[in-house]
C-alpha positions, 0 to 999 in steps of 0.5 A: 098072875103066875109065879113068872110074871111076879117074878120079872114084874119083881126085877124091874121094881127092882130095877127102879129101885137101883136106878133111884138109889143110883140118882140118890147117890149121885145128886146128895150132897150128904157124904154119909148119904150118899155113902147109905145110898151107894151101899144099899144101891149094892144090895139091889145088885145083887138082889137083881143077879139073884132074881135073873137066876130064879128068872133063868131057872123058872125058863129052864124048868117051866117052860110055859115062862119063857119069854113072859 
């Protein structure tokens, strides 16, 4: 596996994480729960905006990458 498709495998888990912490925080019934998981589901976002870039960046520099 190369480093540009670790890298976008990487986003979509990511991705999925975001997804399930969004229904986490919509189904629980817990507000301070639902507070956690609405801030973790935060974290993930910018975790995904930092993972497009690196994905951009991979394009630009290498690319063997693109489209992968």
């Amino acid at each position: 596996m190369t480093i540009g498709s670790q890298v976008k495998q990487s986003l979509a888990n990511m991705k999925a994480i975001h997804a399930t912490l969004q229904e986490l925080a919509l189904t629980s019934t817990n507000e301070e729960a639902q507070r956690a998981f609405h801030e973790a589901m935060l974290q993930t976002e910018q975790m995904i905006a930092a993972l497009k870039g690196r994905i951009a960046t991979l394009e630009r520099e290498e690319p063997q990458y693109k489209g992968m």
